[in-house]
VEXZATI-147899 format. One record per residue (C-alpha): y negated, x, z. Coordinates in steps of 0.25 Angstrom, whole numbers. Layout:
! VEXZATI-147899
+-------+-------+-------+
!    py !    px !    pz !
+-------+-------+-------+
!     Y !     X !     Z !
...
+-------+-------+-------+
This chain:
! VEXZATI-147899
+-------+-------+-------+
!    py !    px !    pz !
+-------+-------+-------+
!     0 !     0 !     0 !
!   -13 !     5 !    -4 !
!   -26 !     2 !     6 !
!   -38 !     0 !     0 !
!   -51 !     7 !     8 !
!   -54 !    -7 !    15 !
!   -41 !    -7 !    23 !
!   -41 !     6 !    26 !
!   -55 !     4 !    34 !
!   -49 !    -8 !    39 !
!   -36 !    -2 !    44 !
!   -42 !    11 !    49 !
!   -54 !     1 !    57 !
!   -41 !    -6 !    63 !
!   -34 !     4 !    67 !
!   -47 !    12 !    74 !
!   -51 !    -2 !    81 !
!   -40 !    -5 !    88 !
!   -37 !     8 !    92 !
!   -51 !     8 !    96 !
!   -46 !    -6 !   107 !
!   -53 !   -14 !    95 !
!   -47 !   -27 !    86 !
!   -50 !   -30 !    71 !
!   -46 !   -43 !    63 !
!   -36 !   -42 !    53 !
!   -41 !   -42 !    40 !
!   -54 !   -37 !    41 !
!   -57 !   -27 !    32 !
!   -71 !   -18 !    33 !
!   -78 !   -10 !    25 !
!   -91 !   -10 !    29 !
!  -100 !    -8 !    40 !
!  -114 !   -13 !    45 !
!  -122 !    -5 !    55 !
!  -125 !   -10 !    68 !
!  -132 !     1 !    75 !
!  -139 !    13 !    68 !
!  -128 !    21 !    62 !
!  -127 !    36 !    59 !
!  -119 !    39 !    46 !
!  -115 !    53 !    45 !
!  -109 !    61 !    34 !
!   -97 !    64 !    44 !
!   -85 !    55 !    50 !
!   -86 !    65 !    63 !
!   -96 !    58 !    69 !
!   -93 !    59 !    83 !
!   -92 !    75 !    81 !
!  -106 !    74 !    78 !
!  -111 !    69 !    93 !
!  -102 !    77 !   100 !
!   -88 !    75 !    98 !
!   -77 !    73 !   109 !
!   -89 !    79 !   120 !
!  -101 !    71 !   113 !
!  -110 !    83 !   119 !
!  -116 !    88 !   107 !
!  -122 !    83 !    94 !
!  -116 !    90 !    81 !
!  -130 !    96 !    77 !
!  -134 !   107 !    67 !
!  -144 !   119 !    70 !
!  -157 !   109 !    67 !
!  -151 !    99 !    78 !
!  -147 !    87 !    68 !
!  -133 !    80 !    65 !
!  -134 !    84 !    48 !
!  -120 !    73 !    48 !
!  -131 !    62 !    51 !
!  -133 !    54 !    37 !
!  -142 !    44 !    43 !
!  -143 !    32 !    52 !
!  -138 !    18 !    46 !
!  -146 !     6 !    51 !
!  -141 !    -5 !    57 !
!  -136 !   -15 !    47 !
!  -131 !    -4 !    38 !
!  -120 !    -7 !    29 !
!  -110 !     3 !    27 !
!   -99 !     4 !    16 !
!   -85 !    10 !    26 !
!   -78 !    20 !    16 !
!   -69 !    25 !    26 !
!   -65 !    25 !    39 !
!   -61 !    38 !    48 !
!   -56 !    37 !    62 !
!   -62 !    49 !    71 !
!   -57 !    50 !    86 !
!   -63 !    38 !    92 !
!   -73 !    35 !    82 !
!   -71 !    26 !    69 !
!   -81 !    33 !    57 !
!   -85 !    26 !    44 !
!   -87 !    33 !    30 !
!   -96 !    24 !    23 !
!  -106 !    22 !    14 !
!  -120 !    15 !    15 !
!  -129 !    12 !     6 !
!  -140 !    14 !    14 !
!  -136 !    29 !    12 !
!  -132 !    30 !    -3 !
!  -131 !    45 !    -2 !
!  -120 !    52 !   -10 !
!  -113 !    61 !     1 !
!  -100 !    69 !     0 !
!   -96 !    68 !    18 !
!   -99 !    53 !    18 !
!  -105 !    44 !    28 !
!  -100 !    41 !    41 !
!  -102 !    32 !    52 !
!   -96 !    27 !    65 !
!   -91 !    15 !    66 !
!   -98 !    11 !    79 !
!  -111 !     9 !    74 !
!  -106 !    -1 !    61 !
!   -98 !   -14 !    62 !
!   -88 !   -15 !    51 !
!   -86 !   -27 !    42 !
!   -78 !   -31 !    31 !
!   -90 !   -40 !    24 !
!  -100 !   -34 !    15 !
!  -113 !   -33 !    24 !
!  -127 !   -35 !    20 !
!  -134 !   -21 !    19 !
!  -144 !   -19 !    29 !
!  -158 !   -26 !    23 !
!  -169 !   -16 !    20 !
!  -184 !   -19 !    20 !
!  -193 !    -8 !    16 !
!  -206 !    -9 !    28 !
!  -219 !    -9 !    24 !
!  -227 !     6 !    23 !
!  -233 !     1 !    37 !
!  -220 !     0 !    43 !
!  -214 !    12 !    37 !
!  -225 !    20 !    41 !
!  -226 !    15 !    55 !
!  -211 !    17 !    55 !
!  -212 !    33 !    52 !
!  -222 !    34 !    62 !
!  -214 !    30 !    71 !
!  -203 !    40 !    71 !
!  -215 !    51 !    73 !
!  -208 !    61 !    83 !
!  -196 !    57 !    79 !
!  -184 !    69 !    81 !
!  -176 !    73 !    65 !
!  -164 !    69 !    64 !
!  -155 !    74 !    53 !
!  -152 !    60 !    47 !
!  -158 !    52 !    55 !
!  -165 !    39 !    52 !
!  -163 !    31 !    67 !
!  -176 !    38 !    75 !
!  -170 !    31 !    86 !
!  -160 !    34 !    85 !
!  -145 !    27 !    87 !
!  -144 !    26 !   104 !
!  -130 !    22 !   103 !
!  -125 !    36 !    99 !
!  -126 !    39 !   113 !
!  -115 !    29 !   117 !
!  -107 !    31 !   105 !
!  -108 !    47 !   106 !
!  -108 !    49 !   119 !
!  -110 !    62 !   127 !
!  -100 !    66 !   137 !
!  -103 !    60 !   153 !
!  -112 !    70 !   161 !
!  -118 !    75 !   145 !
!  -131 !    72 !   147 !
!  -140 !    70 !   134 !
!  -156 !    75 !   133 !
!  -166 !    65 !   127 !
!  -166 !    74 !   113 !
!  -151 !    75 !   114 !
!  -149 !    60 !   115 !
!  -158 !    57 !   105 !
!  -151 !    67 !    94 !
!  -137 !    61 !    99 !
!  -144 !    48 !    95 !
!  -150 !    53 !    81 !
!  -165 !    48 !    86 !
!  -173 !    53 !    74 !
!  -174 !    53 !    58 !
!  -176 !    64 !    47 !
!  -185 !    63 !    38 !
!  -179 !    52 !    28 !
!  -174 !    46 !    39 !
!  -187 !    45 !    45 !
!  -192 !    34 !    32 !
!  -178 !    28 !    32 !
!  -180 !    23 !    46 !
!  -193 !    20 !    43 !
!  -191 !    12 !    34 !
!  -178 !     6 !    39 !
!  -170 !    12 !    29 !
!  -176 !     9 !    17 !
!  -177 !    22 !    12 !
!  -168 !    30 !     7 !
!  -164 !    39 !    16 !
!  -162 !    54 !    12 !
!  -173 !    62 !     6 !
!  -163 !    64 !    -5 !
!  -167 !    50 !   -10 !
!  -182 !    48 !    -5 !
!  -183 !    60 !   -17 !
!  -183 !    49 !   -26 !
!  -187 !    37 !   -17 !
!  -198 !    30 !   -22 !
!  -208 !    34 !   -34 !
!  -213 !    47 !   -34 !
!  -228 !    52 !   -32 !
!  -231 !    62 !   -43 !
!  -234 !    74 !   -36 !
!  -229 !    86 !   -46 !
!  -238 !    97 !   -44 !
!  -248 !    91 !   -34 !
!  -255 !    98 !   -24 !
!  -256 !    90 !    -9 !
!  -271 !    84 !    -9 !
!  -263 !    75 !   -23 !
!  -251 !    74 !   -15 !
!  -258 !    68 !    -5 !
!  -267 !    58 !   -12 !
!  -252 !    54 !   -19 !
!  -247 !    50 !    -6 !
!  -247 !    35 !    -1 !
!  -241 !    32 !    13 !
!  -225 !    34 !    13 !
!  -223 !    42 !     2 !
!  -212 !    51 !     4 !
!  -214 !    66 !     3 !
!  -199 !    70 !    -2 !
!  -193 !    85 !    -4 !
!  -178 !    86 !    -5 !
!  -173 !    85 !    11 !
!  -186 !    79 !    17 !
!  -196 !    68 !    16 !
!  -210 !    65 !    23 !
!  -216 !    52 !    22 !
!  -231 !    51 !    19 !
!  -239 !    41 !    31 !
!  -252 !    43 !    25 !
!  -262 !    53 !    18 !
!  -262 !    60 !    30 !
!  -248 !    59 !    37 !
!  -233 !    60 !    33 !
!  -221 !    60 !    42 !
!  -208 !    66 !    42 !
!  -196 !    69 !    49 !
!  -190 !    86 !    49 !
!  -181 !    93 !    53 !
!  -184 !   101 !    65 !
!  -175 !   113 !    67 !
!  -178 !   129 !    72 !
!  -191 !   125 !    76 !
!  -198 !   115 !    66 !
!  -205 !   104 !    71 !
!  -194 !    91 !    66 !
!  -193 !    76 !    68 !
!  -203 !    67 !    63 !
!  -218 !    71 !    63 !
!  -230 !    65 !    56 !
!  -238 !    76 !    47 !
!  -251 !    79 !    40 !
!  -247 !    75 !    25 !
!  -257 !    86 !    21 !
!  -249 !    97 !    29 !
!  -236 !    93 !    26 !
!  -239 !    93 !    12 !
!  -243 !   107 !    12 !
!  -232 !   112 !    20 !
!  -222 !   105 !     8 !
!  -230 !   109 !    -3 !
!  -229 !   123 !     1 !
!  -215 !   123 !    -1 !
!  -212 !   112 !   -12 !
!  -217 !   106 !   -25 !
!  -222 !    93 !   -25 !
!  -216 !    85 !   -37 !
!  -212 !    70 !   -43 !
!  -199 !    72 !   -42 !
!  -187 !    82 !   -36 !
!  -181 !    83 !   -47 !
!  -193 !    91 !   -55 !
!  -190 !   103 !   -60 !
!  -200 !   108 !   -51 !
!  -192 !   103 !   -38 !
!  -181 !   112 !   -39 !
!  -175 !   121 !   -29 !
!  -181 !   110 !   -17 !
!  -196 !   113 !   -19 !
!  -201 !    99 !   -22 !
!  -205 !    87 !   -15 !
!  -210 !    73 !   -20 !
!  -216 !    60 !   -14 !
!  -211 !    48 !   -16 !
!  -217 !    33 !   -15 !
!  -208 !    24 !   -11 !
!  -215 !    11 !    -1 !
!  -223 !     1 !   -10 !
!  -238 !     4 !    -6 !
!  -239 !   -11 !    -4 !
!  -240 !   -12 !    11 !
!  -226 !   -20 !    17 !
!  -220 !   -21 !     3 !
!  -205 !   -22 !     4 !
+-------+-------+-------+
């Protein structure tokens, strides 16, 4: 007999709840599976190796202090497509895909079945309403002071990790530790995407292209300037900084050996000149005169009708 991929995810999700003390009906097939809290998708089934494992003390982290197997946070209401399903100790994992993450990936994506309920309907996908620039920008202000998280797009972060991932009795967590452990912050597409309650596209990968562009091929940062119009996007390849007005643009970096990271408001004038000191500014990365990483672009993608949808 031959099993298709839907009875394999229903055997396997059998099998793990009951030996979990749990009960499902016969019959029921799923497939899919709707956030109900905010959900971090990784690009690794060994999710519980990443808070600490069997001791739970530590965070795995790299040299800069961040979780790189962090893709982003799912909000609630999120539909995800199960691919696969993989038992790992205690913990049941879902390979899925989303298409509120349409990126191509070689690992997959991965998620933890406690933060999804399962169904064998075909869920509505979560609705999205782009705000008005008013609400976007207050929203970006917001967030001002906010730590960098390396995927991260939750700036409160998800409180329940703490429960979920606990740390051994007697381990005591600092303020900063507890709020890495609970992925409190965003980077810096992660940073628009909450703001504008995914929205967005969420990696700078497509925010390249996001939009229309601003023709700025050759221009010197007095024209840059007088191009700009309130959340235009300031794109190079691996970062974006979103424009608040002729004078301010905010952004979320990477702090590591001793830069100033998180999310900060800057001068547009002097963050201009830092990038133009080390980039071209063109109308599009795929000029021949954006090779090698050199290039940056703006891109206009909020309708300048104040509240259009």
């Amino acid at each position: 007999m031959v099993l298709n991929r839907r009875t394999v995810i229903w055997l396997v999700t059998i099998l793990f709840s009951l030996c979990r003390g749990g009960s499902v009906t016969a019959g029921t097939i799923t497939s899919s599976a709707v956030a109900i809290l905010p959900t971090p998708v990784f690009h690794t089934p060994g999710i519980a190796d990443l808070f600490g494992g069997n001791t739970g003390k530590t965070l795995r982290l790299d040299s800069c202090g961040q979780m790189r197997e962090l893709e982003f946070v799912a909000f609630p209401g999120t539909v995800f497509h199960i691919e696969e399903t993989i038992s790992s100790g205690r913990l049941l994992i879902y390979r899925v895909t989303t298409d509120e993450y349409p990126y191509p990936t070689d690992k997959g994506y991965f998620i933890e079945s406690r933060f999804v309920k399962v169904t064998d309907q075909n869920p509505t996908a979560r609705p999205r309403r782009l705000p008005s620039r008013k609400e976007v920008i207050e929203n970006l202000v917001a967030a001002r002071g906010i730590n960098y998280v390396w995927g991260g797009n939750f700036r409160k972060g998800i409180p329940q990790l703490l429960a979920l991932y606990p740390v051994p009795p007697g381990h005591k967590l600092s303020s900063g530790a507890a709020a890495h452990r609970q992925l409190q912050g965003v980077d810096c597409s992660g940073l628009l995407y909450e703001a504008t309650n995914g929205y967005t596209p969420r990696n700078t990968s497509a925010l390249v292209k996001y939009g229309t562009p601003v023709s700025i091929a050759n221009a010197d940062m007095e024209h840059i300037i007088r191009s700009l119009e309130p959340l235009d996007l300031i794109v190079r390849q691996g970062h974006v900084m979103i424009v608040l007005d002729k004078e301010r643009l905010i952004e979320s970096r990477l702090g590591c050996r001793g830069n100033n990271g998180g999310v900060r408001i800057r001068p547009l004038s002097a963050a201009l000149k830092e990038l133009l000191q080390e980039r071209i500014p063109v109308d599009s990365l795929d000029d021949a005169s954006a090779k090698g990483g050199k290039g940056f672009v703006i891109r206009r993608w909020h309708d300048s009708r104040e509240g259009a949808h």
